[in-house]
C-alpha positions as CSV (number, residue, x, y, z in Angstrom):
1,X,0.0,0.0,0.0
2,X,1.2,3.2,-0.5
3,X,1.1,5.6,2.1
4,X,3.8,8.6,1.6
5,X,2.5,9.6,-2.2
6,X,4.3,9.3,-5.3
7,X,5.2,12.6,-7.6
8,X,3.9,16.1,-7.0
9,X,6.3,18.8,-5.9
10,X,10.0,18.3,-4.6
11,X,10.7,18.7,-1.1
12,X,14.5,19.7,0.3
13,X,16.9,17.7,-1.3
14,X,18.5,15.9,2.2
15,X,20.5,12.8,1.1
16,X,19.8,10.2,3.5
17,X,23.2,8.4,4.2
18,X,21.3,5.6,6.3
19,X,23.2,6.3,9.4
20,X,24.8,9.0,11.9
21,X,26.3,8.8,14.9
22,X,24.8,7.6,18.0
23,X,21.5,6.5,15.9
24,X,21.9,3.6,17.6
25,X,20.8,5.6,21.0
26,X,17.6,7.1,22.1
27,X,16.8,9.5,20.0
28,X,14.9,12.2,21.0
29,X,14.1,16.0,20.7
30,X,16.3,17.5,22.7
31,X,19.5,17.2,25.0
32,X,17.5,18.2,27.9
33,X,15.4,15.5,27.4
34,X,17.4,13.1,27.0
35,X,18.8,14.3,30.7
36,X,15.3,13.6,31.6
37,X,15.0,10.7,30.0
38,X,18.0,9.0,31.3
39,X,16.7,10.2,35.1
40,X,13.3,9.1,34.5
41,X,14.9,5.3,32.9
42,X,17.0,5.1,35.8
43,X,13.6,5.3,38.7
44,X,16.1,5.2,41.6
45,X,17.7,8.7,41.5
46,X,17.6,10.2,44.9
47,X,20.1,12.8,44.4
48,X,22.9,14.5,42.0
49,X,26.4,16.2,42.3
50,X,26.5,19.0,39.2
51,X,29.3,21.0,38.6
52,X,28.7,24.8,39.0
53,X,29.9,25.2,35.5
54,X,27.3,24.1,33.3
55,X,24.6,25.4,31.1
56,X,21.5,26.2,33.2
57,X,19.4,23.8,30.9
58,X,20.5,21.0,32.5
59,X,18.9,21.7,35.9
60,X,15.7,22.0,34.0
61,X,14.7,18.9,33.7
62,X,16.7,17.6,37.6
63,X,14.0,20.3,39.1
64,X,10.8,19.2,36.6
65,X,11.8,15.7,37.9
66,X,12.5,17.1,42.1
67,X,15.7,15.1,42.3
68,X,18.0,17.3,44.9
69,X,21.3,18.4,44.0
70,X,24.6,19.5,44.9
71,X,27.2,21.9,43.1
72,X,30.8,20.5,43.0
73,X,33.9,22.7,41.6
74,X,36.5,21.8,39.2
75,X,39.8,22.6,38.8
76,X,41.9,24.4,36.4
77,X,42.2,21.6,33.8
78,X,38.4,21.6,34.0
79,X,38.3,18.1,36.7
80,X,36.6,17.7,39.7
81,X,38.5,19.2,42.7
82,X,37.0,17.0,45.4
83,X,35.7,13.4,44.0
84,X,32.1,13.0,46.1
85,X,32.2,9.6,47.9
86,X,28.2,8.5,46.2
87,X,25.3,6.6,48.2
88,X,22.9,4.4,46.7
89,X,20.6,6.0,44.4
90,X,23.3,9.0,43.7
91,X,25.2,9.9,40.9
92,X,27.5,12.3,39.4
93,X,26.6,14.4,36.3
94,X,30.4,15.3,34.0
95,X,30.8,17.8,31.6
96,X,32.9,16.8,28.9
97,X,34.0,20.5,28.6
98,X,34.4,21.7,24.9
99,X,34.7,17.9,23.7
100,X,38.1,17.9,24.9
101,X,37.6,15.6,27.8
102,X,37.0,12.1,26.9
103,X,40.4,10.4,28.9
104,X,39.6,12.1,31.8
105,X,36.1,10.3,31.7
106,X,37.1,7.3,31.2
107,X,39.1,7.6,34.7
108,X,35.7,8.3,36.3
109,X,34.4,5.5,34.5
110,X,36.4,3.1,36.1
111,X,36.0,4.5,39.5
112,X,32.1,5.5,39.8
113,X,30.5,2.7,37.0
114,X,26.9,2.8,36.5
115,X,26.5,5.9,38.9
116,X,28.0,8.4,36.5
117,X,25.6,10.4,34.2
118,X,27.9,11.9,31.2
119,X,26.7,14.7,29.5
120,X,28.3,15.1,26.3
121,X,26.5,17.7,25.0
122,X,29.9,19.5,24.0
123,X,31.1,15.9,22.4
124,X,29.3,14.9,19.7
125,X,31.8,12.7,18.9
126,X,33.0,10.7,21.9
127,X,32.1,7.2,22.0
128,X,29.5,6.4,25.2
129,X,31.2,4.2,27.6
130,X,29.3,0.6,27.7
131,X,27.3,0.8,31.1
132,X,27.5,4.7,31.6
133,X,24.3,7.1,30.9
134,X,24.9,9.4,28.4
135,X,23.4,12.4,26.4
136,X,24.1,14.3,23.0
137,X,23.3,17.5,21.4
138,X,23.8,17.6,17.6
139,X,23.2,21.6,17.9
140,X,26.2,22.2,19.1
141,X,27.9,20.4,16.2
142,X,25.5,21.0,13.1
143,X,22.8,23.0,11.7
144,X,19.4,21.2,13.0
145,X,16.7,22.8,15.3
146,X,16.6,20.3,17.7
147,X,17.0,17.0,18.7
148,X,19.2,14.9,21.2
149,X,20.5,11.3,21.7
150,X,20.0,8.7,25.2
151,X,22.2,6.0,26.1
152,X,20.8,4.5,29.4
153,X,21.5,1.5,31.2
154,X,17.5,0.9,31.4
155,X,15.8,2.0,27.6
156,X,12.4,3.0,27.9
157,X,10.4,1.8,24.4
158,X,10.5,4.7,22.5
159,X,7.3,4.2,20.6
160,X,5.8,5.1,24.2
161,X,6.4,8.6,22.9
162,X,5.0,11.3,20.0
163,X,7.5,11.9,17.4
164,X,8.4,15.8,17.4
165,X,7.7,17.9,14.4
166,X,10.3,20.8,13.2
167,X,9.4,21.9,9.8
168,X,8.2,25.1,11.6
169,X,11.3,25.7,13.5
170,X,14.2,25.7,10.8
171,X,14.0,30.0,10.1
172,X,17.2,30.2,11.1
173,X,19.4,27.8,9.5
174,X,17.3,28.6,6.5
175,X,17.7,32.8,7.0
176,X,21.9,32.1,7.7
177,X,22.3,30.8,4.3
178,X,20.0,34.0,2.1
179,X,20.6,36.6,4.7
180,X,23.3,35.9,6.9
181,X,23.9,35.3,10.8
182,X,22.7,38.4,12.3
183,X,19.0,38.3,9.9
184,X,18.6,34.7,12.0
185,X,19.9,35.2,15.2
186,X,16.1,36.1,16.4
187,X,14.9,33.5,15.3
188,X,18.0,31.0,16.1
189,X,17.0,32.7,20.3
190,X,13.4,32.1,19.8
191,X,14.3,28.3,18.7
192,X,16.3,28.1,21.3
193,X,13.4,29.4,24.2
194,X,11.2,26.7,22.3
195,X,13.1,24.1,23.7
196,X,12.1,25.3,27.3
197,X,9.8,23.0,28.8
198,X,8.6,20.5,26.0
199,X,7.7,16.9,27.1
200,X,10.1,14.0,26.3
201,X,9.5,12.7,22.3
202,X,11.1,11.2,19.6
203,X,12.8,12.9,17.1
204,X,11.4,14.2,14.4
205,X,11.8,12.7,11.1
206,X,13.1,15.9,9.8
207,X,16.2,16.5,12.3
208,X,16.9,12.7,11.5
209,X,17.2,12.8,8.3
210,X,18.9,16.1,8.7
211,X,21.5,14.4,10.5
212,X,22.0,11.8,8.1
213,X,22.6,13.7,5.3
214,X,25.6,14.5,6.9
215,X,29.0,13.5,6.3
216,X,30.4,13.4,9.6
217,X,33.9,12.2,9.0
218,X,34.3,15.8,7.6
219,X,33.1,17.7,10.5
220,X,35.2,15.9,12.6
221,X,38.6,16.2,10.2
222,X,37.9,19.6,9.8
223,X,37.5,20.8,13.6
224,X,40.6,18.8,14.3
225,X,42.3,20.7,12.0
226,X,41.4,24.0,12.9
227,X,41.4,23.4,16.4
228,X,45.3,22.3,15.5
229,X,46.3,25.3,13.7
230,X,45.1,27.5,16.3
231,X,46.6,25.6,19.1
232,X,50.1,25.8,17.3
233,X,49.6,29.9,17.1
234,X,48.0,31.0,20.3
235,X,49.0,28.0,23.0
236,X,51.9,30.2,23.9
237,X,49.5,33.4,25.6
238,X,46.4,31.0,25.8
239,X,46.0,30.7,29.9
240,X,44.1,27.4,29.7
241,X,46.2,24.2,29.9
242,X,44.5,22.4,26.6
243,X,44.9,18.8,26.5
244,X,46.5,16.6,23.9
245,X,44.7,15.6,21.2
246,X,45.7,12.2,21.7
247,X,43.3,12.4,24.4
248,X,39.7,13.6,22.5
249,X,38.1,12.7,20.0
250,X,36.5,15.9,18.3
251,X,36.6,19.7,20.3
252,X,33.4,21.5,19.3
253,X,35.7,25.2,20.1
254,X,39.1,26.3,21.1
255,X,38.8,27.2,24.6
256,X,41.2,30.7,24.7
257,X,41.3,32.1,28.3
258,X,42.4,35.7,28.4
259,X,43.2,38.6,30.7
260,X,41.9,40.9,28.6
261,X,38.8,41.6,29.2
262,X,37.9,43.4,26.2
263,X,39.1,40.4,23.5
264,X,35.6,38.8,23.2
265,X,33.6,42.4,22.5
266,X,36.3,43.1,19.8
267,X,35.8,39.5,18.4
268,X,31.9,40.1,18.2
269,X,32.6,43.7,16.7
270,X,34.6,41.9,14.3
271,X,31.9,39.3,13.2
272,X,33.3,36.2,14.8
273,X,30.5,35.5,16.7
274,X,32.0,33.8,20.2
275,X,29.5,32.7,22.8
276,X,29.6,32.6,26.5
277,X,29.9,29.8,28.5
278,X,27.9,30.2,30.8
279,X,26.6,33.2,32.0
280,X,24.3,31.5,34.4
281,X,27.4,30.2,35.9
282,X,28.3,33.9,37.2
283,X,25.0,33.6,39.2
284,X,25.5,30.5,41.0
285,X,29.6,30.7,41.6
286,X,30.9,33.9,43.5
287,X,33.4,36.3,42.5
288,X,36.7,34.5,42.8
289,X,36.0,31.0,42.5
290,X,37.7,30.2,39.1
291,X,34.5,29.2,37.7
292,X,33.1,32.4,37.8
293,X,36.5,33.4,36.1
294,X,35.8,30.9,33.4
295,X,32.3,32.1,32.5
296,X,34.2,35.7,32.3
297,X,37.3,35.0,30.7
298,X,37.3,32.2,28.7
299,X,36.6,32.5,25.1
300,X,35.2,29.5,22.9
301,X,36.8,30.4,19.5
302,X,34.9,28.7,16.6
303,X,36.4,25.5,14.6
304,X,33.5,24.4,13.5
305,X,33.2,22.6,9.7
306,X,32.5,25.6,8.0
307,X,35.9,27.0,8.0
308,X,38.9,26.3,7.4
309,X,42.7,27.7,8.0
310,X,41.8,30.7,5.9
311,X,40.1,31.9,8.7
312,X,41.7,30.4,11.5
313,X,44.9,32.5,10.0
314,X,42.5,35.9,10.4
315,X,41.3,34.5,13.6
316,X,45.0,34.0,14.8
317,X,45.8,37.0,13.7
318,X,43.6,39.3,15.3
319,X,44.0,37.6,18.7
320,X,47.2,38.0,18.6
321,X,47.5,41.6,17.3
């Protein structure tokens, strides 16, 4: 029987490689969700350590769900200062900060098992750890609305949930390519509230295929690449200690921390758009503890796929001028 319709008009051409990574997860419409989803799988969680530097999204679901938490601090290499000795029922929640984490993980792997959540939101590509709960965000890597990947240790079926539509939430990947970045960036914060509060479902056939029509061996290449070149040019007045790339798999930005304060408004003056991570974290760390110095001073220079050394030089250069 035929159900999808045959001719008529032609839709976006997205070629559908069969596969991306993680599809073999959860996969559902957002990394918050999947947060949720790996709490609400688990059914024993009676409370979480959090590191005070993180995005404020992923205490959204922890409060929807009223699982109590507790903030823990890292150090300068971005590790936890004071490993938490964890009861029954608890469990610690890692960021893998900028992607560029993956060895350290595996070290808290060993020692906390099946009680460490890892959010990988940052890490698109690291491989989950076999017996460790762990989410995804393909935002933070490609151009899709939405969406967000699970591994738990105890799946929920996932035809228990709606599938998500997006064809209504693509304005600004669609305005970035006719009008440029700053035509979309309303709608690109107005996608980005949508994601507040929605209930747990799939994802939507769009953002999959989306996502396989990618050719991820590219993205990752190319970020290595960039991420190389601007290590080689700016490790010598970059404050943060980066890691060797031995040790990740694929950074989503270069982590520059800086004294000068004014670097990242001249950068955003200069159209290379840097974010900050995160300024929520100013509000729960005080003045002085080196988180709230992170959140200030630390600048997540872009690698992304897009670009390539051409701009990394101009990037370089500026910094360093």
């Amino acid at each position: 029987m035929i159900t999808s319709g045959i001719g008529g008009y032609f839709e976006l051409e997205l070629p559908d490689r069969g596969h991306f990574f993680h599809d073999d997860g959860v996969l559902l419409n957002s990394g918050r969700n999947a947060l949720e989803y790996v709490l609400w799988s688990l059914a024993d969680v009676k409370g979480l350590y959090l590191p005070y530097y993180t995005c404020d999204v992923v205490v959204e679901p922890i409060e929807k769900l009223g699982v109590p938490y507790t903030f823990y601090q890292i150090d300068s290499k971005l590790e936890i200062e004071d490993l938490p000795s964890l009861k029954s029922g608890e469990y610690l929640v890692y960021t893998n900060y900028f992607g560029l984490k993956d060895e350290y993980i595996t070290a808290l792997a060993d020692q906390y098992g099946q009680q460490l959540i890892v959010d990988n939101a940052q890490a698109w590509f690291a491989e989950p750890i076999k017996g460790v709960s762990t989410i995804y965000s393909p935002r933070k890597y490609v151009g899709v609305p939405d969406g967000g990947v699970a591994y738990s240790l105890k799946n929920i079926e996932e035809i228990t949930f709606e599938r998500d539509l997006s064809f209504d939430h693509c304005a600004h990947l669609l305005k970035r390519i006719d009008l440029g970045p700053s035509e979309g960036y309303a709608d690109f914060k107005s996608n980005s509230i949508r994601l507040i509060g929605q209930p747990i479902r799939r994802m939507s056939e769009l953002t999959r295929r989306m996502l396989s029509s990618i050719d991820f061996e590219i993205v990752k290449s190319r970020r290595r690449e960039n991420f190389d070149y601007l290590h080689e040019h700016l490790h010598k007045t970059n404050h943060f200690d980066v890691p060797s790339m031995d040790s990740f798999s694929c950074p989503m930005v270069y982590p520059y921390l800086t004294e000068d304060e004014t670097l990242k408004r001249k950068l955003i003056d200069n159209k290379v758009f840097v974010a900050t991570y995160w300024p929520n974290v100013k509000e729960w760390a005080k003045e002085g503890m080196l988180e709230h110095d992170l959140a200030e001073m630390l600048i997540p220079i872009p690698i992304d796929q897009r670009y390539g050394i051409k701009e990394m030089g101009l990037i370089k250069d500026f910094v360093l001028k």
